[in-house]
VOMAR-147794 format. One record per residue: residue in one letter; x, y, z of N, C-alpha, C in turn. Coordinates in steps of 0.1 Angstrom, whole numbers, plus 5000, padded with zeros to 4 digits. Layout:
N
aXYZXYZXYZ...
This chain:
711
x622527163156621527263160620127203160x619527223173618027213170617127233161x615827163155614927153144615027323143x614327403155613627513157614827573166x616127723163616627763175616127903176x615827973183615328063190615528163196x615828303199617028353205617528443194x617628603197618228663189619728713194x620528703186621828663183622628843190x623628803197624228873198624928903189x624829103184625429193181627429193179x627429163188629429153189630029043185x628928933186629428753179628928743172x630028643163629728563150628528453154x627528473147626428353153627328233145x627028143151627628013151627627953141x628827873130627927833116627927693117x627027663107626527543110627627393103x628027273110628527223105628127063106x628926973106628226843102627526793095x625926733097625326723086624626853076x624426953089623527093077624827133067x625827123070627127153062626627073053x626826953051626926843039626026873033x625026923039623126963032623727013023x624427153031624027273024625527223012x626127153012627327113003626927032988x626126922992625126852978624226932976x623727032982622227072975623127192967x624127272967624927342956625127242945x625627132948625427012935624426982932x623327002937622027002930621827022919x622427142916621727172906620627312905x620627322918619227442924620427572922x620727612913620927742910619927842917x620927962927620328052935620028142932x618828212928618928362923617628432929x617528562925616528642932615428602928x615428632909614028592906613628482913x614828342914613728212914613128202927x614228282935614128232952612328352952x612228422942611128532947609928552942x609928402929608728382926608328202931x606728172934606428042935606527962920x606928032911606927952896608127862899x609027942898610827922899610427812908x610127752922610127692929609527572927x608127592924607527442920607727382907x608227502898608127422885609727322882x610527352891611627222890613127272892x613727222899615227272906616027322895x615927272884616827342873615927482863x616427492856615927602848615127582833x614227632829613427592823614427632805x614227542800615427502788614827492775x613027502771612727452762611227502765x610427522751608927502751608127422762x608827292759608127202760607927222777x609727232781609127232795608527372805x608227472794607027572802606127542799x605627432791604327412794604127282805x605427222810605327122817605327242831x605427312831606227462844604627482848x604227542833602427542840601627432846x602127352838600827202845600927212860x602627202861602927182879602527302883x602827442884602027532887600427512893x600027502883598127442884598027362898x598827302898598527202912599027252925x599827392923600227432939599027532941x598527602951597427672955597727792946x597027862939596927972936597428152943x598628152936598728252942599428392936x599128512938599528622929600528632928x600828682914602428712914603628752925x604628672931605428752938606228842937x606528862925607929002922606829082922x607229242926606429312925607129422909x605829482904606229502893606929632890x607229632883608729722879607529882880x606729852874605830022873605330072885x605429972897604830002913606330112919x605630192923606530352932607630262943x608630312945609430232953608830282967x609530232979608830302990609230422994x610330492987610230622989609530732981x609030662970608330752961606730772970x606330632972604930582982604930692991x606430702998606430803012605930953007x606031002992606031082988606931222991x605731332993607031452993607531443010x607131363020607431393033609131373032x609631253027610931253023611631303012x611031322997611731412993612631512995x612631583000613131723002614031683018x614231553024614831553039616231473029x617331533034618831533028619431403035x620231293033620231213041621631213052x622031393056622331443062621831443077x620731483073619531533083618931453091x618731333082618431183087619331123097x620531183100621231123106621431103122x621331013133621131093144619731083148x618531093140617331153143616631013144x615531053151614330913149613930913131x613730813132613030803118612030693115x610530753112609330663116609130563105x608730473107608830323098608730393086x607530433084607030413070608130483060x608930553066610030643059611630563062x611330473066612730393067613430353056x614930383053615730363045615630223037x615630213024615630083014616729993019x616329883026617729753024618529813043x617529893049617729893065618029763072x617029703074617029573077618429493072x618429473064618929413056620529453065x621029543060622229593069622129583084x621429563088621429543103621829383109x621229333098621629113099622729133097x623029213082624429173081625229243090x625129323096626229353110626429253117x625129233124625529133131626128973128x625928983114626228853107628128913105x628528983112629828993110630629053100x629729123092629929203078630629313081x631129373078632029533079631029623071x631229783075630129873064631129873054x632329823050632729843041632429763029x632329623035632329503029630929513023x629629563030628529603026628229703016x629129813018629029893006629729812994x630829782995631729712983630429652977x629629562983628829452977627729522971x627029652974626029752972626529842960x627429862959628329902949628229812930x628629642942628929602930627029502921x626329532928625129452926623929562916x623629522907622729542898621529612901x620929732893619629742898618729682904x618629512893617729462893617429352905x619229352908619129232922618929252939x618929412939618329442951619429452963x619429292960619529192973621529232976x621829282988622929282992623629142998x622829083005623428993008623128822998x622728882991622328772978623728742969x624728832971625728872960626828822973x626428862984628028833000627828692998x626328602997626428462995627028392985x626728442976627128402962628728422959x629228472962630428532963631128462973x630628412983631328312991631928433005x631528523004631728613018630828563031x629928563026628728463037628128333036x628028303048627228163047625528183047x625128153040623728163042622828123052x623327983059622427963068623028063084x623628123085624628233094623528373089x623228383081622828483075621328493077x620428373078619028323077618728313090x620128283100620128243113620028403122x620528483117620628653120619628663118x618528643106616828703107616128653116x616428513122615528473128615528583143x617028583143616628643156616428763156x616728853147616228993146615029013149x613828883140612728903135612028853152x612828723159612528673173611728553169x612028493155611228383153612428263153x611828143148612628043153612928003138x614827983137614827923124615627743126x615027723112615527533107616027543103x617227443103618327413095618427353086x619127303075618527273064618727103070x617827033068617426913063616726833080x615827013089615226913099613626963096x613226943086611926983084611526873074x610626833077609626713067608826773056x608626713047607526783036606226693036x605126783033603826703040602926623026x602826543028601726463015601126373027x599526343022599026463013598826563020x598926663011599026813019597026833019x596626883033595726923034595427063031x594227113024593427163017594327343029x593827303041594327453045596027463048x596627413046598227413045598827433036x597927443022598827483008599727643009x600327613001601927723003600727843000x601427923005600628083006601528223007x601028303000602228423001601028543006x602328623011602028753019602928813023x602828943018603729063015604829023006x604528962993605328902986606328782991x606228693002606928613008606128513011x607128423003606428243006606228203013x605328113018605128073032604927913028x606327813031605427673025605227603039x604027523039603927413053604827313053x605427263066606227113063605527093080x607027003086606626933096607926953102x608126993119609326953125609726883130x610426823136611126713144610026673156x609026753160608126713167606326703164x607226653146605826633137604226733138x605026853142604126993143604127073130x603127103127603127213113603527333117x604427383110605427493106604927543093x605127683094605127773076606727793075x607327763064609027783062608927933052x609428023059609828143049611628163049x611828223035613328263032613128393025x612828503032613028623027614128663021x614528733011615928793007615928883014x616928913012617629073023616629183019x616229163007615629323000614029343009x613529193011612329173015612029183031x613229203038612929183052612029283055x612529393049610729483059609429473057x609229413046608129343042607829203049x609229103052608429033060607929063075x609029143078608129203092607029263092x606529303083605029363081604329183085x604229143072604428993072603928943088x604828953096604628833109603628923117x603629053115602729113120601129113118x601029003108599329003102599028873114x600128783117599728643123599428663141x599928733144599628753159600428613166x599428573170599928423180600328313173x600028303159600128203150601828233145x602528313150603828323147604728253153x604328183160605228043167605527963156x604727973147604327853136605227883124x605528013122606628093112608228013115x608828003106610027943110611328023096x612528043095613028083087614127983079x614127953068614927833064616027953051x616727863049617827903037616827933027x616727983013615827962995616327802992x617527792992617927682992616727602991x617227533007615927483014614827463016x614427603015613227643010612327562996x613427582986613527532972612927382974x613727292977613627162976612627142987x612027212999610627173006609427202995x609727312984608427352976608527222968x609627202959609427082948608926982953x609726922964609026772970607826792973x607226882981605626882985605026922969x605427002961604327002952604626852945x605826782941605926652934605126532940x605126562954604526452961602926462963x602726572963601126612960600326612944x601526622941600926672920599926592920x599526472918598626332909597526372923x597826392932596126372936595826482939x596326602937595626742937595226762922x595426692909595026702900593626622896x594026492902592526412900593026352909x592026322922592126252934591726092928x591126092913590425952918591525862911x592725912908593925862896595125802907x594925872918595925842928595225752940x596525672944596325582954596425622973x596225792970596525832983594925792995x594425772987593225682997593025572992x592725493002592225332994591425332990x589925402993589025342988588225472988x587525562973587025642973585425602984x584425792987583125722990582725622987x582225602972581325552963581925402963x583225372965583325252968583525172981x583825282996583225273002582225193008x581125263001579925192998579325102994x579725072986580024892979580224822985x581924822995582324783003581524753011x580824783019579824793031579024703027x578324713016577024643013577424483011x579224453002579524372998579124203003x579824253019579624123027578324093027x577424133029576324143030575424003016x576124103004575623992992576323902991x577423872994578223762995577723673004x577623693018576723603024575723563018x574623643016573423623014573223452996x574223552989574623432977575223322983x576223312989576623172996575523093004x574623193010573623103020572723053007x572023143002570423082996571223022983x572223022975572722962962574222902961x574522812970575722782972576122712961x575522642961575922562946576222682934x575422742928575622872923576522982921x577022982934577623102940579123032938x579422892942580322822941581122782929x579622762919580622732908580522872897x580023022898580423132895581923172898x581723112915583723182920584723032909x583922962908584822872905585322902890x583822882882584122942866585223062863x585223172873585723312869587423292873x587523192883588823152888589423082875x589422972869589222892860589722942847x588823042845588923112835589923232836x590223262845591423382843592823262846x593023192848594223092849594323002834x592723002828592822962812593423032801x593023182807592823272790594823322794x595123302807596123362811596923282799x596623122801597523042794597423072781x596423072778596123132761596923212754x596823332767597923422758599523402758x600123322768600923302766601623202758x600623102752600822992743600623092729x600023172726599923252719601023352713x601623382728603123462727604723372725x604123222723604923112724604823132710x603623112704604023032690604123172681x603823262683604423342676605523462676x606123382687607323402691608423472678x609023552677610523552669611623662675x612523602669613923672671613623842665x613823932676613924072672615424082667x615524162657616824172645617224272656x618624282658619324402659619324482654x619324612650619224742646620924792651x621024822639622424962639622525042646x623425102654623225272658623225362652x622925422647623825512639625125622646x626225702637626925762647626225892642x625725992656625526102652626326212659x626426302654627326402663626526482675x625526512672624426522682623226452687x623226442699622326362703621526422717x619926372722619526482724619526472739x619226532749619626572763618626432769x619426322778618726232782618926282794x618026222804618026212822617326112823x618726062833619125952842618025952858x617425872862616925882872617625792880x617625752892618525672899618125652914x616825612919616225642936616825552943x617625602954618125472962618125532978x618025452982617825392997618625313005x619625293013620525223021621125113011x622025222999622125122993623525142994x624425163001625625213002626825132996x626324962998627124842992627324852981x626724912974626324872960626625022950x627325142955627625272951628625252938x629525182942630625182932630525112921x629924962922629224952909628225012902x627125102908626525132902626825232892x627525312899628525422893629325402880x629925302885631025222868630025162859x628725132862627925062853627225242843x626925312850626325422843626925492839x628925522843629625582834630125482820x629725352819630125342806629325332798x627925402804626325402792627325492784x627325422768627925512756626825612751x627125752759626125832752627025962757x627126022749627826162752627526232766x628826282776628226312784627726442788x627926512776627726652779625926702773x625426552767623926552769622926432776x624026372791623926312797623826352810x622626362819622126392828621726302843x622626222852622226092859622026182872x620826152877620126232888620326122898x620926112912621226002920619926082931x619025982931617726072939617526022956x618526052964619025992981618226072992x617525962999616626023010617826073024x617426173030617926263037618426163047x617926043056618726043070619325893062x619425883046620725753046622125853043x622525873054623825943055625025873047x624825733047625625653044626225643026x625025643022624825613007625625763003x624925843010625026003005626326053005x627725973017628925993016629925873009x629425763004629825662997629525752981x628425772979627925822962628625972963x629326042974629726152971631026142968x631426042972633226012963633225982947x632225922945632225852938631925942922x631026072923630126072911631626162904x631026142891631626182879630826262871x631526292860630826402849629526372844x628526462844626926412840626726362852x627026352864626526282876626226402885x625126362894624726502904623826422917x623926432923622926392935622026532944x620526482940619426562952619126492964x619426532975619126512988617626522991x616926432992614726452994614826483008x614126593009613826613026612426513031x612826423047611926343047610626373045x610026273045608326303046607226193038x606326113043605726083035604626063027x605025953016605125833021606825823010x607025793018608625763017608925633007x609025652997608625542983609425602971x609225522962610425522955610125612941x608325612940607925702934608025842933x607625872950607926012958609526042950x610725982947611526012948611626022931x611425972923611125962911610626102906x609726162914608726282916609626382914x610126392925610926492929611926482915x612426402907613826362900612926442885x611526402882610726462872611126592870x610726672883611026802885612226832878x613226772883614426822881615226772863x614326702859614726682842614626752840x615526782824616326832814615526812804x615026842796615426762780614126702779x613726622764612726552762612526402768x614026342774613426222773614326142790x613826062795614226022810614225872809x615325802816614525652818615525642832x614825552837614925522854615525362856x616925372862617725242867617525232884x617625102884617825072903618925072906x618825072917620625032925621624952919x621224872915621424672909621224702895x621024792886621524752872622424782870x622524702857623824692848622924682835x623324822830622124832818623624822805x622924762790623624782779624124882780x625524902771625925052775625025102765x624325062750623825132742622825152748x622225142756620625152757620025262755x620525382759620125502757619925572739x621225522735621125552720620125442712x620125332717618825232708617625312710x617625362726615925392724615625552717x616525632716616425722709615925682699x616925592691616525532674615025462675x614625402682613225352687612325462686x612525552696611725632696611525722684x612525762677612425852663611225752651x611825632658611125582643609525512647x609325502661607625542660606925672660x605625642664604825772664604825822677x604825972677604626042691603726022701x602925882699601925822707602725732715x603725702713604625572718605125672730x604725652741605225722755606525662763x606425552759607325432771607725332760x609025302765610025212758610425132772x609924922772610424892781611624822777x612524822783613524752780613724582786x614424502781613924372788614924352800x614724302814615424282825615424152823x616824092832617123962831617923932844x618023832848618623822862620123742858x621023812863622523752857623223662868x622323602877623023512886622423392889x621523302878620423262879620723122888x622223072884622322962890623023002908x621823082917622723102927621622982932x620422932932619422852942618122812935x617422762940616322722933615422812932x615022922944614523032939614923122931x616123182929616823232922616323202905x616623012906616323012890614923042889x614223022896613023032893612223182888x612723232899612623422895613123482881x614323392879615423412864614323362852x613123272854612823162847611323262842x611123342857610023392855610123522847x611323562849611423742843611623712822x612523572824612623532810611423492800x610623442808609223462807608623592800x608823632811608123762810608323862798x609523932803610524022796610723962779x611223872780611523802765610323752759x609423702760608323612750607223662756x606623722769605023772768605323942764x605924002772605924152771605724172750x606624142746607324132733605524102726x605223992727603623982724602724082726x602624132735601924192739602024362737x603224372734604224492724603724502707x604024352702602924332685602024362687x601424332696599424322695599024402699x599524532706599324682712598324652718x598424602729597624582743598124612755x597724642763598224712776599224642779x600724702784602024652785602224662800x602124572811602524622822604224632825x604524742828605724792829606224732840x607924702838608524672847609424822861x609824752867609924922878611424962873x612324912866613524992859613424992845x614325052837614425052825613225102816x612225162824611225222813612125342807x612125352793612725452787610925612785x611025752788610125802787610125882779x608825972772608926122765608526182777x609626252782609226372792607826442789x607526452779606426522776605326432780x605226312777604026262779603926232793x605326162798604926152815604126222820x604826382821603926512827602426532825x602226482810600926472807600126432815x600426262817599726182827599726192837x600026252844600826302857601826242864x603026202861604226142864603726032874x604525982880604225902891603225882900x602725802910601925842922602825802934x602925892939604325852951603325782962x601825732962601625652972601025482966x601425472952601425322951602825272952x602625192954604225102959604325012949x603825002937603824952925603525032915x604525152917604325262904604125222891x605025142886604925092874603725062862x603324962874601724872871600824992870x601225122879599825172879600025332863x601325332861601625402848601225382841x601725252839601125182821599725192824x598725122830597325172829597025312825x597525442832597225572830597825612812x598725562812599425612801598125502791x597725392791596825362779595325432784x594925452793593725552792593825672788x595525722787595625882780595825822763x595625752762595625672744597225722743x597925672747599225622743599825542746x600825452741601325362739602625312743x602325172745604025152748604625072746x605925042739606724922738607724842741x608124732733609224672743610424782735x611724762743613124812731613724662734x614524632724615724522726616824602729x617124592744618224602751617924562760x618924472769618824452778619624482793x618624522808619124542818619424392823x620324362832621024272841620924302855x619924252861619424212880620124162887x619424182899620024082910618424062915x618723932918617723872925617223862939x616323842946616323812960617123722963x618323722969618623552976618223412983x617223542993616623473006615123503002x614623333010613223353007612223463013x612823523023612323633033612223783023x613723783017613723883008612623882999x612923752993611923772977610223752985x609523732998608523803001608123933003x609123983009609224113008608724212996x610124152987609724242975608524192966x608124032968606024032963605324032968x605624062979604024182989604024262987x604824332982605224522977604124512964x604924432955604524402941602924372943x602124282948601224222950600124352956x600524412966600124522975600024642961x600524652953600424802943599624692932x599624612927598724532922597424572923x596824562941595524552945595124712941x596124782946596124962946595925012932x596324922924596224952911594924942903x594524862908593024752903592224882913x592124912928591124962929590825102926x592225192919592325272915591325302903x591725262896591225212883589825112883x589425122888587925032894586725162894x587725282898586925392904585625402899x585825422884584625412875584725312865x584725252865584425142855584225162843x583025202840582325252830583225372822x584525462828585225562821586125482815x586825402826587625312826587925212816x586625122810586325102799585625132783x585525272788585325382776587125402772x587825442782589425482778590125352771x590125272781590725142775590225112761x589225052762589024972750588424842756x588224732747587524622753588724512757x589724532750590724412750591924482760x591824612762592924682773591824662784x590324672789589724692803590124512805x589624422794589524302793591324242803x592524262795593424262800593724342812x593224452816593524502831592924402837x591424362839590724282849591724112850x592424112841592423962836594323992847x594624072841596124102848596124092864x595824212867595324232884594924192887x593224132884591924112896592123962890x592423872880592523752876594023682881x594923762882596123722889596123702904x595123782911595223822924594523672928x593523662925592223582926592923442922x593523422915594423252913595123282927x596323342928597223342940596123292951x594923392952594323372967593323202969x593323212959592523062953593822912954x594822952954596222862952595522722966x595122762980594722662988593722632987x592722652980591522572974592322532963x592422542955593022432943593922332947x594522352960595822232964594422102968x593522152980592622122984591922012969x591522102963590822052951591521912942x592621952942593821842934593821752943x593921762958593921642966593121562965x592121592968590921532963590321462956x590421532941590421442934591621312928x592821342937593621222937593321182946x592621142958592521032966591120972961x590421072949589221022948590020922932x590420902928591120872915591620722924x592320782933592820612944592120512942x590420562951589720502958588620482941x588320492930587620522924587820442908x589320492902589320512894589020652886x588620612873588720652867586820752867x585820662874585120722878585220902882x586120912891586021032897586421132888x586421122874586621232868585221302860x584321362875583121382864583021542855x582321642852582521742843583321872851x583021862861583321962872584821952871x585421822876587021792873588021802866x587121742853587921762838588121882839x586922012839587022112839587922172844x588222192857589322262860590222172861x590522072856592222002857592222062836x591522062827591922142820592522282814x591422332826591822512826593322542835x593622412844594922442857595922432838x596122292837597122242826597522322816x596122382812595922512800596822632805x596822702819597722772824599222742829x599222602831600622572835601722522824x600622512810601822472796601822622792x600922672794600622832791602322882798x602522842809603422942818604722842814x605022692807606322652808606722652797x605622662787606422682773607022852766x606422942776607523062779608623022782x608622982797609722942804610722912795x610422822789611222662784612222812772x611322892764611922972752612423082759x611923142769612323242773614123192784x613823062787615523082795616423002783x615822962773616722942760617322992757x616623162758617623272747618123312756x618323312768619223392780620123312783x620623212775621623032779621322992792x620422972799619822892811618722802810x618722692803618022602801617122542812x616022542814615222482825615122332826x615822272834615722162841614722052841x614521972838612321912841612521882857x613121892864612621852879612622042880x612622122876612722252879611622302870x611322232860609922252854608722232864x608822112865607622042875607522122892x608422222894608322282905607522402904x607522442895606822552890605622592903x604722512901604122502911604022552922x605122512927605322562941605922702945x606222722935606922882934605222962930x604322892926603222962929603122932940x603022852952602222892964603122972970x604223002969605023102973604523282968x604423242958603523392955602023392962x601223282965599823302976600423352984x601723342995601623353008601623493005x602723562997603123692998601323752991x600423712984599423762981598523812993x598023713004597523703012598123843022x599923873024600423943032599924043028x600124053015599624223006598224223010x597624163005596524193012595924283026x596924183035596524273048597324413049x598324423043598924523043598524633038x597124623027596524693023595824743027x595424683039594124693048594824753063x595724773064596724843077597624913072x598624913061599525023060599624973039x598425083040599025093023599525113015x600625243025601825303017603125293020x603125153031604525073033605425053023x606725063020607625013011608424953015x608224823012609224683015610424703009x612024743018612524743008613224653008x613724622994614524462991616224512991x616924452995618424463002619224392987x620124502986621124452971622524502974x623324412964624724422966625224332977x624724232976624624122986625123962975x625123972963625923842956626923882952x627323712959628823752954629423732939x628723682932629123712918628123712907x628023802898627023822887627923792874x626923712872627523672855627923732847x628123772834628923802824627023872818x627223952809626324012804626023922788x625123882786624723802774623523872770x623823942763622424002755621523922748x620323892746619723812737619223872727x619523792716619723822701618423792692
């Protein structure tokens, strides 16, 4: 069926039910988890505050925060003390017998309760009997007749939604051809009238639409409803609550962080006020290059120099005080507390059945085990591979398109739909400890409720597939194992890796979960989470990767990386001056030195080749002459960062049994100008499409190694 069908339904036929893909929709979004009911479908709370049901303190106060961020709007149930509308009609109907009524005209305002309502369902193929039985058997409080025929499996809902449209002469969608809009502009926020929701999305011909899902009880109310819009009722469309449901979550998840503070999120590159900087910049840049070159030259040079020195510093720092983290016990407890699984994938359909066997043998009870598989609407593929597949504690949400189509967006949406106090997020491609869940519990009990985030360490299990390969394995060992770990003792800003962060649901919400338009969510968390003064550490456990194979691939995925880098830095640039009030001197010190000192070496990598040349053909032709202060200087500060970066290396693929090579040491090098090129890409990419996501292709090696934990 078309986005929009049109056309009110003949009386003597079964309107047509929907099959194929709206079937499958409407088949996983029941596995959802979106339990259907009157209240939820009939208030905006139920809807934006998250597909499941609210289970704890903690999360009505997470119900409000999200709240706050959708447009304000009056209660929709109407309240139990308000006159029904025959009391409203007063004595004109009182005293008329519903004898009398029969046969005769009968003027709106005195029309029978749940009229409408019976009239869809005629034509929706219902019997008066089947409609009484169901009127019979339904509760004061639920009104709704055909709320109870759905539920009950007498009706189909979208058959039933498909009958209002055409009663009402408006056009209805089917479930999964309508887009959800970020960022949602200022006059498109969800809006109600006559007690019925009105949310904005987009149709198949990228037109704004309002999506309503009246219940049965509400139809005469929404016909009052279409009657306020006049011409603007082309734009009215009728979807399932279902439906409905999962267009409200995604637009409010995908909107949340910059309808709360616009200057936190990366949905614009570049506020006014920087802007303006911008403008002026070139301007001093020339003007310094022209009148003080010498000057200007060895400032860019000093600040280059220096962020490739202190880089080495700290990592000679995280060398020598290096040690073996002790294992810790589990303990066995009989209870243990409700985790959620996050899981965002994307054309990942190769890769379903491992991922599957790797998350059912996470040893954590599964009846307080929650794995959310978070699948974008047109990978059909994934969606009927992961539907064979899932098991107990397993559920998959279907995201209605819309962007920016990223992995955060989908993470967003997965927020929403946690359980419980605590979340952590796997890729397609891990193979996590099975303990990991219960270590970080124990982690987390035994710090302070300031500790937001538990990283876990990642490791690549195929190292010996190529020279890039090891190199990536060389870098993460690096990382993961000997700097992160340092930088964990010395409680300094931890930049987070994109899986395995273990969370307190509570505090994510705080900060405002994700930004679904950096393409380097990660990087831009941990920043937010240390300007809200909390903290984060490593856990010893370890996840197991896959790596890029192809060098095409692993650009891919460090233009992404490199591209949310820049987004990060200019995010966090916004004000400076707050920015280094929140941090601290040795967190603003480490952000500038991370992002804008890492970026700045990468883009500097062909001046330094330049530079090195140079002075070896000046060392040729020279001697020992050519080494005057300028030289020494940066061949000290380069060496300072390259023992800085191999004597990680050297300890970090120690403890993972992959020993680095010296002709694979001495390469090192070059696996940086490999990271310039992809620097340079991000760059432009920042400057033409900033909310692109590169995605990187897995389930592509053919063999991953054995899991070796490091000890």
């Amino acid at each position: 069926m078309n986005v929009c069908v049109s056309g009110r339904p003949v009386t003597e036929d079964e309107p047509p039910r929907l099959t194929g893909r709206d079937q499958e929709y409407r088949e996983i979004s029941a596995a959802n988890g979106l339990p259907f009911s009157v209240r939820q479908a009939n208030t905006l709370r139920s809807l934006a505050l998250s597909i499941g049901r609210i289970e704890s303190a903690r999360s009505v106060e997470a119900g409000q925060a999200l709240r706050s961020r959708m447009t304000a709007i009056t209660p929709l149930e109407q309240s139990i003390d308000d006159p029904s509308p025959r009391e409203r009609a007063g004595p004109l109907i009182k005293n008329v017998s519903k004898r009398s009524l029969e046969g005769r005209y009968v003027p709106e305002f005195v029309r029978l309760k749940n009229a409408l309502e019976r009239e869809v369902l005629l034509q929706c193929n219902c019997s008066d009997a089947l409609i009484d039985f169901a009127k019979s058997r339904i509760s004061v409080e639920d009104k709704c007749i055909s709320n109870y025929l759905i539920e009950q499996g007498f009706l189909d809902a979208s058959v039933f939604y498909w009958g209002i449209s055409g009663k009402m002469n408006i056009r209805y969608a089917s479930d999964g051809s309508l887009s959800a809009i970020a960022p949602i502009d200022e006059k498109l926020k969800p809006f109600e009238t006559e007690g019925i929701l009105f949310v904005p999305a987009l149709d198949l011909n990228q037109k704004v639409v309002f999506a309503a899902a009246p219940l049965g009880h509400q139809l005469e109310a929404f016909e009052r409803a279409l009657g306020y819009f006049d011409e603007a009722t082309s734009k009215i469309v009728v979807v399932t609550p279902q439906y409905q449901k999962a267009l409200t979550v995604t637009t409010a998840s995908a909107n949340a962080l910059a309808q709360d503070d616009v200057s936190m999120s990366a949905v614009y590159r570049f506020l006014p006020s920087q802007r303006k900087l911008l403008t002026v910049s070139p301007i001093i840049f020339l003007g310094a290059a022209g009148f003080a070159f010498d000057a200007f030259l060895w400032g860019l040079f000093i600040l280059l120099t220096l962020s490739l020195g202190v880089t080495g510093l700290l990592r000679l720092a995280s060398f020598f005080t290096y040690s073996d983290r002790q294992e810790f016990t589990v303990p066995k407890l009989d209870k243990w507390p409700h985790y959620t699984v996050l899981v965002p994938l994307y054309m990942e359909s190769a890769i379903c059945r491992q991922l599957v066997d790797e998350l059912d043998a996470l040893d954590y009870p599964k009846d307080a085990l929650d794995v959310i598989f978070l699948v974008e609407q047109d990978d059909e593929l994934t969606q009927k591979n992961l539907r064979k597949l899932l098991k107990k504690s397993m559920r998959m949400i279907i995201l209605p398109p819309g962007k920016p189509q990223t992995k955060p967006r989908a993470l967003s949406v997965g927020l929403a739909a946690t359980k419980g106090e605590f979340v952590t997020v796997f890729d397609a491609e891990d193979r996590p400890e099975p303990q990991q869940l219960k270590k970080a519990i124990c982690q987390f009990a035994l710090e302070g409720h300031d500790v937001a985030c538990l990283q876990a360490a990642l490791s690549i299990d195929h190292a010996e597939e190529s020279w890039l390969v090891r190199q990536f394995a060389f870098e993460y060992a690096a990382l993961f194992d000997v700097f992160l770990p340092f930088l964990s003792r010395k409680n300094l800003l931890l930049p987070l890796g994109g899986t395995s962060n273990h969370f307190r649901v509570s505090a994510l919400r705080k900060v405002g979960g994700w930004d679904p338009f950096n393409v380097t969510e990660d990087a831009d968390l941990a920043v937010r989470f240390a300007r809200q003064g909390f903290k984060t550490r490593t856990l010893n456990s370890s996840t197991f990767e896959e790596a890029p194979l192809t060098l095409k691939a692993w650009l891919h995925q460090r233009t992404r990386w490199h591209k949310g880098w820049i987004q990060t830095l200019a995010v966090h640039l916004r004000n400076p001056r707050l920015a280094y009030k929140q941090l601290g001197l040795k967190n603003f010190a480490l952000l500038l030195l991370t992002f804008f000192g890492g970026m700045l070496c990468l883009w500097a990598a062909p001046w330094t080749v330049w530079m090195f040349g140079k002075l070896t053909l000046n060392i040729y032709s020279t001697g020992l002459q050519a080494f005057d202060a300028f030289s020494i200087y940066a061949m000290f500060c380069f060496l300072f960062g390259l023992g800085g970066t191999v004597v990680t290396v050297l300890q970090g693929s120690a403890k993972r049994g992959f020993r680095a090579r010296t002709w694979e040491i001495a390469s090192i090098p070059f696996y940086w100008v490999l990271g310039c090129i992809a620097s340079y890409k991000a760059l432009i990419e920042f400057a033409i499409k900033p909310h692109y996501w590169r995605k990187t292709e897995h389930g592509i090696v053919r063999h991953r190694g054995e899991r070796k934990n490091a000890q």
